[in-house]
Every structure is written in structure tokens, then in C-alpha cells.
N, C-alpha and C positions, 0 to 999 in steps of 0.2 A: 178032078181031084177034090174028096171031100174035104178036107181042110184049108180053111181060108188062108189061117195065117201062112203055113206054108204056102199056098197059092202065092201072095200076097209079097212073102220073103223073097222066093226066087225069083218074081217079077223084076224086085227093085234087084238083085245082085243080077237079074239082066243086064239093067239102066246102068251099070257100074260102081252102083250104091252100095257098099258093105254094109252089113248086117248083124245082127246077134241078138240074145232072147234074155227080155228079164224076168222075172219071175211072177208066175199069175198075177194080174190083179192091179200088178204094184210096177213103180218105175227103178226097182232095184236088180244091178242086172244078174243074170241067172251063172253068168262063166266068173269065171277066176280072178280076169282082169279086166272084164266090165269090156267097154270098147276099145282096148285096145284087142280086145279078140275079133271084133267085126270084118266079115270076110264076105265075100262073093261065092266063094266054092261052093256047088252046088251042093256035094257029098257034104261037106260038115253042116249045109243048113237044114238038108235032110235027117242027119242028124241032130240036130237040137230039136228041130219040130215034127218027126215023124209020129213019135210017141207022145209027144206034150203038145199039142192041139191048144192046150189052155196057156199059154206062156203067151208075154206081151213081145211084141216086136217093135226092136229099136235102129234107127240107123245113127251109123257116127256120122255126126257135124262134121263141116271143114272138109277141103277137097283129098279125096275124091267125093265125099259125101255133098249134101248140101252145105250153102249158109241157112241157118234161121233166125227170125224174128220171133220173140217168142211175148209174148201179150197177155199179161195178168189179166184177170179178173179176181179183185179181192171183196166185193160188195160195197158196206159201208168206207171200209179203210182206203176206197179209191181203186183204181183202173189203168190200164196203159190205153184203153183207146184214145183220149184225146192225144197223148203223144203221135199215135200212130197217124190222126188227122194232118197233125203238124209236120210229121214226114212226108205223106202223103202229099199235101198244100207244095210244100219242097220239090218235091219231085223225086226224092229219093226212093220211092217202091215202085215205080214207073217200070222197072226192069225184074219185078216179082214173078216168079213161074209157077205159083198156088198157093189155095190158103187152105189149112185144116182148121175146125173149131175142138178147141179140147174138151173135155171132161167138167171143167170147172168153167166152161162159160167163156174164157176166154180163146187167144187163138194164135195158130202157129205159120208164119208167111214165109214162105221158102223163095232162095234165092242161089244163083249157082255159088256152088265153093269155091273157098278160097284158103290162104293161109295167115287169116289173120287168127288174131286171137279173140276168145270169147270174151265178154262184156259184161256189165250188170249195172243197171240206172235205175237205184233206189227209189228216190222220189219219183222217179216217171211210171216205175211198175212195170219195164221191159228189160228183157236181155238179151241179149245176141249171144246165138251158139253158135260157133267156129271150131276150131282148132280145140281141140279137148274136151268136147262137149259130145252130148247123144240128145234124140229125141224118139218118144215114143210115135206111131204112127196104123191108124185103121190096118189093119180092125184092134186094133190093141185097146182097153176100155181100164179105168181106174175106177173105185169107189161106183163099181155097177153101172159106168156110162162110160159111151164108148169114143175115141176119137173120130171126127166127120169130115172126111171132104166136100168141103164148100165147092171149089173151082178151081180147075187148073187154069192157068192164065199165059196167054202168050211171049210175055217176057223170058228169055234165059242169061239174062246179067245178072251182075254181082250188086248190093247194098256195102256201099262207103261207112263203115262205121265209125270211124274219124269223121267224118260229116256229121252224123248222124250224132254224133256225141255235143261235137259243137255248136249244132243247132238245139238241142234238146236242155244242158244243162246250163243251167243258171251261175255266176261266179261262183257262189257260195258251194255248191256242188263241185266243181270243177276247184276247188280249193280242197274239200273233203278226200276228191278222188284222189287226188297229192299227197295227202297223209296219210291214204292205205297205204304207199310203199312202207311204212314202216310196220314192221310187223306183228306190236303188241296191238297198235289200232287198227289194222286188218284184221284180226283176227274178232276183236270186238264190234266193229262193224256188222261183218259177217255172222258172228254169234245173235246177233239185234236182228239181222232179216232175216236167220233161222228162228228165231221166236217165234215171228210172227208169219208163218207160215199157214197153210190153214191145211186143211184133208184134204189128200188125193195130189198134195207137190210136197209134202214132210220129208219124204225119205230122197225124194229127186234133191228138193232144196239143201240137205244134209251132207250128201253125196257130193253136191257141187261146192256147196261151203269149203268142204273138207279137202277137194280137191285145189280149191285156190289159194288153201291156208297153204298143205303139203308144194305147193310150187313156190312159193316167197321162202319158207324154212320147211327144208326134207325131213326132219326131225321135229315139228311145230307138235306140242301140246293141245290137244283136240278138247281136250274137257269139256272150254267153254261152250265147246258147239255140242259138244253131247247134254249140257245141260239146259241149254238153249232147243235143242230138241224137246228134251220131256218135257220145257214146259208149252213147248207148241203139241203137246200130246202122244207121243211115240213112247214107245217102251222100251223097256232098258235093253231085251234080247235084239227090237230092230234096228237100234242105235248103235249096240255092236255090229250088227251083220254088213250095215253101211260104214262104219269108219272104218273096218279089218276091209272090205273091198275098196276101198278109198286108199287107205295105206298099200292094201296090195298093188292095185292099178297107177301107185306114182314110184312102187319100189321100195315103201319105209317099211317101218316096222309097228308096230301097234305099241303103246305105250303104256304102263300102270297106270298113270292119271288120267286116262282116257278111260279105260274100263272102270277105276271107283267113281269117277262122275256119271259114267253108262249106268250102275248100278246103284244110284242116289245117294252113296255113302263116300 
């Protein structure tokens, strides 16, 4: 089979990993409703990738899929490795079954699924993808580099992310987290880590923003985060493309004040 990615696809919807295809290049997914279209069957993934060879390949988080640890690298602005140390020391990735390194340096730890929910620890520079999440995976490549597998590793348990929380964040964090339930300061939070997003996670980090807003309020005003994209550098066309698949994939609707902040005006 000349094609990897399909090669690649039908392996994992072997493994019982459902699948689906984002759109070259980039972590934006290519179907209707993002992962919640991820499937196994062999016929639709022949379809998505028989004729697009170049489309990136993603599995959805959470069981049946994997868990992931997913592991920034931001440069100067800091890292999730030393968190990952500190987990590690713990003994929480003791039961990890591989690592891939991403695109941007950092790196993605797989662990079996489950049904928890996904995560996100600011200050530490990690996120845990579960239950509502996706990740890209080789040969899929952003910003012209590709994702690598490092090793697969002998472990097949799950990562406690309740653990992992309470080992990782500081009171003051854990007081913050408290206050996203409420939804104007969620939504501002969230706006703040899509800023500062960098190239080649802008549209993923968007995506996911917009997803966690649309779960607190199905109707939430997205503006902020669309404006909070342009100025981490996205453009107004791919700030629509991601919050109309954002709103698609939780059920809402797209809103005016989402599109005049898309469009700077």
C-alpha cells in the first residue's frame, strides 16, 4: 500500500482505535463533526484517505481510544517537562504504553482509555486528553515537521489524572481551577492560553478552547477566543473554520459576535 497515512489509519482502527482525518498540514479536523465522526470501519477510512494521501491523521482520546499526556514545549515561556519529571519521580507513567515527540518539540505519552474527562494545567504546560479530545499521530506532520515515535513501551494501564492534578498544582492553582466553573472567568482564562499559543497548536489550541467554553454554556459567546486567536496570529477565515467546527461538534450554533470579532471589526 503506497499510502502511509492510510497504511497507518487502518492499522490503528485494527487496534480498536477510531480514527478520522484533519485537514493537510494543520490539526483542524477535515469531517463535519471533528471526532465525533472517528470510526474503525475500514470502508469510510478508505474513504477519507484513498484520494487525500496528504490529510493529517487523528485518533479520538478516551476509551475506546487512548488516554494522552500531551507535553508542551513553549521555549522561553517554559515547558511541561519538568512537570513530567515530577510525575514520573511519582510513579504515575509507570503504566505508559508510548511516547510520540511532536512537531514543536515537545511530546505526546499514551496511556490506555478511559472515561475521564480532559484536563489542562496552565502553569505546568500539560494537558490530558480524554473524553472529548483528539490527537494527531505519525505520520501526520504540522508546520513541515512531522510527528515521531520515540518507543513504544511496555505498560498498558491508565494515568490517574486526579492524581496527577493534586500532585502537580500548587493551592493557588487549585483555587484558580475553582473559579473556571464559573463561566465569564472560564471563558477568560481560556481566551489568555489561546493568546499565547505559538504555530503549529493555534487552531488545535482554539478548537479545544472553544470546546470547553461550548460545554460550561451551549450558547457561550466565543468572540473572546476568536480574538485571542488573531492575536496569537490566525486569521479571521481560519478562526471561523475552527469555531463553526467547534460549535458544530457540541451542537450549537455559530453566533454574530463570534464572527465580528473573526473578522476584527
Amino acid at each position: 500500500m503506497a499510502n502511509p497515512v492510510l497504511r497507518q489509519a487502518l492499522a490503528c482502527a485494527a487496534r480498536g482505535l477510531p480514527v478520522f482525518p484533519c485537514q493537510p498540514g494543520k490539526k483542524t479536523p477535515a469531517t463535519r463533526h471533528g471526532y465525533h465522526d472517528a470510526t474503525t470501519d475500514p470502508a469510510q477510512i478508505r474513504e477519507w484517505f484513498d484520494r487525500h494521501p496528504d490529510r493529517n491523521l487523528a485518533i479520538a482520546t478516551g476509551a475506546p481510544g487512548p488516554d494522552v499526556l500531551d507535553v508542551d514545549e513553549r521555549g522561553p515561556a517554559g515547558n511541561g517537562f519538568p512537570a513530567l519529571a515530577r510525575l514520573n519521580a511519582a510513579g504515575l507513567l509507570a503504566r505508559a504504553s508510548g511516547r510520540t515527540r511532536t512537531p514543536s518539540g515537545g511530546l505526546h505519552v499514551y496511556f490506555a482509555g478511559s472515561s475521564q474527562r480532559s484536563g489542562h494545567l496552565a502553569t505546568c504546560h500539560i494537558d490530558f486528553l480524554s473524553q472529548g479530545g483528539y490527537v494527531l499521530v505519525p505520520p501526520s506532520q504540522t508546520g513541515g515537521k512531522p510527528y515521531q515515535l520515540i518507543m513504544a513501551l511496555p505498560g498498558r494501564g491508565g494515568l490517574d489524572w486526579d492524581a496527577a492534578v493534586r500532585l502537580l498544582n500548587p493551592a493557588r492553582e487549585q483555587a484558580r481551577e475553582a473559579r473556571r466553573h464559573t463561566p465569564g472567568e472560564q471563558l477568560d482564562n481560556l481566551a489568555r492560553w489561546v493568546a499565547a499559543q505559538r504555530e503549529g497548536n493555534r487552531n488545535n489550541g482554539l478548537f479545544w478552547a472553544a470546546n470547553r467554553a461550548l460545554e460550561t454554556d451551549h450558547a457561550a459567546d466565543l468572540s473572546p477566543l476568536a480574538v485571542a486567536a488573531r492575536q496569537a496570529g490566525l486569521t479571521g477565515p481560519e478562526i471561523t473554520r475552527t469555531l463553526e467546527s467547534a460549535r458544530r461538534t457540541s451542537g450549537a450554533h455559530p453566533k454574530r459576535r463570534d464572527r465580528q470579532a473573526e473578522g476584527g471589526g
